[in-house]
N, C-alpha and C positions, 0 to 999 in steps of 0.2 A: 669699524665705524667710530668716529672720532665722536664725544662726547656732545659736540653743538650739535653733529647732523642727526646722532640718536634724538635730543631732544627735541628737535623739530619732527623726527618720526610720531614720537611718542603723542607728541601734542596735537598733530592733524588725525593721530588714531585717537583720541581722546575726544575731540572735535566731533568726528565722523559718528563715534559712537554714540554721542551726544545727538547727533541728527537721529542716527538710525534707530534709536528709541523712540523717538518723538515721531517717527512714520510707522513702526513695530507698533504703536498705541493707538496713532489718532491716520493712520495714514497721509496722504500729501497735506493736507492741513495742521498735522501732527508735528511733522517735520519742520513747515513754517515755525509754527509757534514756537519751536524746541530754540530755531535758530535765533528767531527774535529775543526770546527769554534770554538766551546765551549773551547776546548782544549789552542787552543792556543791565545784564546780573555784573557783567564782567566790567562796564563803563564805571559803574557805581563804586564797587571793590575799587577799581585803578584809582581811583581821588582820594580813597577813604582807608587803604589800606594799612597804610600804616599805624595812621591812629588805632587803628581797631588791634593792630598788634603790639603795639605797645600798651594797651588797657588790659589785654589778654594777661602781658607777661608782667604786668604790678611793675611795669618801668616808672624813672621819675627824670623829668630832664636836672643836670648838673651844669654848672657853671663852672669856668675853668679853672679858678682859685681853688672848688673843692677838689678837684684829680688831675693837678698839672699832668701826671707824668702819661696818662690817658691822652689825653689834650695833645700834648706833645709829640705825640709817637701819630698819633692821627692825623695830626695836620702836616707833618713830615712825609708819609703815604702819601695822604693827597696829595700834596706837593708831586711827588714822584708820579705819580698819574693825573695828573693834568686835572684833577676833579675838584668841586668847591668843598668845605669844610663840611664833614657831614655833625648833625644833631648828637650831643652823645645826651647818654641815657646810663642810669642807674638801678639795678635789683637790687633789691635787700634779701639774697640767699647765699647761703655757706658753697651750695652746689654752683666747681668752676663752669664759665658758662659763660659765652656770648652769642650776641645775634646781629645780623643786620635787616633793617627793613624800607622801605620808601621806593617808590615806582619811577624815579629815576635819580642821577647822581645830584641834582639840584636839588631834591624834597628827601635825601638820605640821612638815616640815624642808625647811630650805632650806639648797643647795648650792651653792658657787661656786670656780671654780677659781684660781689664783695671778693664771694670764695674765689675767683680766678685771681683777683688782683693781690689776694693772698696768698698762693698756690706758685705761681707764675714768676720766675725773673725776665728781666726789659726785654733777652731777645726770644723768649717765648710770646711775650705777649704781642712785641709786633708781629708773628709769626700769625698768632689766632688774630689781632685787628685785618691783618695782608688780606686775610681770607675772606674776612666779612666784607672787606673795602670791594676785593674780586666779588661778591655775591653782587655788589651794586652797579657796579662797572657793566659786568656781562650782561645784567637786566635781569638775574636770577631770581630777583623777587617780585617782578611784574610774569614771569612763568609760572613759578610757584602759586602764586595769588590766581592766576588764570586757572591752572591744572585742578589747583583747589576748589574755587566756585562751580568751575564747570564738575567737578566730580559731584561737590552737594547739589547743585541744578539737577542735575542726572537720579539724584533720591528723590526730591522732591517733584521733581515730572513723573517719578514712579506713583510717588503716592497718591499726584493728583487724578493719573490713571485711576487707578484703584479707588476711588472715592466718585468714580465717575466724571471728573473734572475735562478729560479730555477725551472727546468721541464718543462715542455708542456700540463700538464695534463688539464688544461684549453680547450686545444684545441679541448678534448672530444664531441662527435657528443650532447651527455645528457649534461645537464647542471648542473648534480649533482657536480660533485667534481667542478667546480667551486664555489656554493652555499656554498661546504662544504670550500672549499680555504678561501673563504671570509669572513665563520664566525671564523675558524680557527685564521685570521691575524686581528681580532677585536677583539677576548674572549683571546684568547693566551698570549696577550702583557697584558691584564687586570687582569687576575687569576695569571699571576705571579709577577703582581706589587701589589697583594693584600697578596699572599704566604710572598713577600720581608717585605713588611712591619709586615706581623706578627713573621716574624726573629727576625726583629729588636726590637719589641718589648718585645721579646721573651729575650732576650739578655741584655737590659736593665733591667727588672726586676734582672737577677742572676747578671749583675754589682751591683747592688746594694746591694744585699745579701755579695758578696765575698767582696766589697769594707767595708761592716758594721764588717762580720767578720777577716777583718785587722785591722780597729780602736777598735775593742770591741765598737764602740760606736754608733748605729744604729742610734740613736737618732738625732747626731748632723749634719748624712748625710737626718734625715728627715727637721730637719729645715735647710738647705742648700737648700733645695728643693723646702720648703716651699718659700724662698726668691728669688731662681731663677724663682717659677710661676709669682711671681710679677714682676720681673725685664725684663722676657719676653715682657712685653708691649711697653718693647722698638723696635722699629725696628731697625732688623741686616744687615748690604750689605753683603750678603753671599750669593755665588751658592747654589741652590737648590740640586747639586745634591751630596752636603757633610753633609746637613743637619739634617742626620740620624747619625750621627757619633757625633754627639754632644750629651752632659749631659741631657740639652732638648732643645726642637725643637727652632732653632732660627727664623725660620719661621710663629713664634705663631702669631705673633702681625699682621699678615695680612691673617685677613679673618677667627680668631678663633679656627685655626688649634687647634684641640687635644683635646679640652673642649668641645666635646661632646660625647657622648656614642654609641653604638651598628653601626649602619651603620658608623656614623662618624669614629667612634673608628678604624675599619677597615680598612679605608683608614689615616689613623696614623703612624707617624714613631715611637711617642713615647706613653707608657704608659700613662693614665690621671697620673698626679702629683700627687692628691689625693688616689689612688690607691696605687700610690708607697710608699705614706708616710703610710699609713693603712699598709701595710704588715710590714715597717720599728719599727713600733709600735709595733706589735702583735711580729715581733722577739727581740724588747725589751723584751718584757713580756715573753718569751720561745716559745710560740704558734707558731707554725712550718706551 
């Protein structure tokens, strides 16, 4: 299953389950509501999302005197993909690191912090820009931003159940549909932060592909990669809830995130690093 059609799976199970709570609570009126909420949680995010991720990650916008060589390498990409100039943005953290964000290539900013630009020679860094440029292209961050709200909708419809907000069905003489209420607003918010995270991960693999086949040069976004595993050790001040949107997890450095396999892996925003460079390799070599 190629990386788009998973994520289109992933997102209408995501969707679904979003419904199927919202009827699991309040029955057919439950399911409206659910649907409606989704609707317009998700219009509001698509306007506003950026900003709000950029406030998260302590960015600041730059002007092209202070980071020609940023500027340069970005507007070049664009050039190569037919896209307008995106926003660049500034962190002030040692941890290498970049992000892109904006809900389509016309409202797009890209973000990178001190330690990368220190970290990094020209053709690593166009290797990590290639990618973030691919998050904007593909519309990875109008998914992302979707996957997300709808995940937190999905808590928050739990809690309204539970507070009584939605239906009576509680009230029931049997105690079943409460039992069923209750596992409903504990697995619900859980399978779709586990659905979210394999978006994301989802997602980041084909940045990586469409970022290699912009540089032609797979290679040098593998060892970018390989430098930001290391550089991760640094700890990041960054909201937790931008930190999927980043090249890799700035999160690492507390508590291991991402460096382990199978259960761990699951609960991950990003691909193992090793992973990513393996495939980066094999489409050096042709190996599809």
């Amino acid at each position: 299953m190629t990386n788009n059609l998973k994520t289109a799976v992933l997102l209408g199970l995501l969707g679904g389950l979003f419904v199927a709570l919202g009827y699991a609570l309040g029955g057919g009126s439950g399911a409206t509501f659910a649907l409606i909420f989704a609707v317009v949680f998700n219009f509001g995010v698509y306007f506003y999302s950026d900003k709000l991720a950029l406030k998260a990650a302590r960015a600041r916008a730059v002007e092209e005197h202070e980071m020609p060589e940023v500027y340069a390498i970005v507007r070049s990409l664009a050039q190569r993909e037919n896209m307008p100039m995106p926003r660049i943005y500034f962190i002030e953290s040692m941890q290498p690191n970049a992000f892109a964000t904006g809900r389509n290539p016309k409202n797009a900013a890209v973000a990178v912090t001190r330690g990368i630009l220190q970290m990094m020679n020209q053709a690593e860094l166009e290797g990590v820009l290639a990618h973030e440029l691919a998050h904007v292209r593909n519309r990875d961050i109008l998914i992302a931003t979707i996957a997300a709200t709808i995940g937190a909708a999905l808590s928050f419809l739990a809690r309204m159940w539970f507070w009584g907000g939605m239906g009576r069905r509680r009230d029931d003489n049997n105690g079943l549909s409460l039992i069923i209420g209750l596992a409903a607003m504990i697995l619900a918010p859980l399978a779709a932060a586990v659905i979210q995270m394999a978006i994301s991960r989802s997602r980041e693999y084909q940045a990586d592909r469409s970022g290699a086949e912009t540089t032609g040069s797979p290679m040098a976004l593998a060892s970018a990669l390989a430098k930001l595993d290391q550089g991760s050790r640094v700890p990041m001040n960054v909201d937790p809830a931008v930190s999927q949107l980043f090249i890799s997890d700035p999160l690492k450095a507390f508590g291991g995130r991402g460096r382990g396999g199978g259960f761990t892996k699951m609960f991950s925003t990003h691909p193992p690093i090793a992973d990513r460079i393996d495939r980066l390799e094999k489409m050096q070599m042709g190996i599809r």
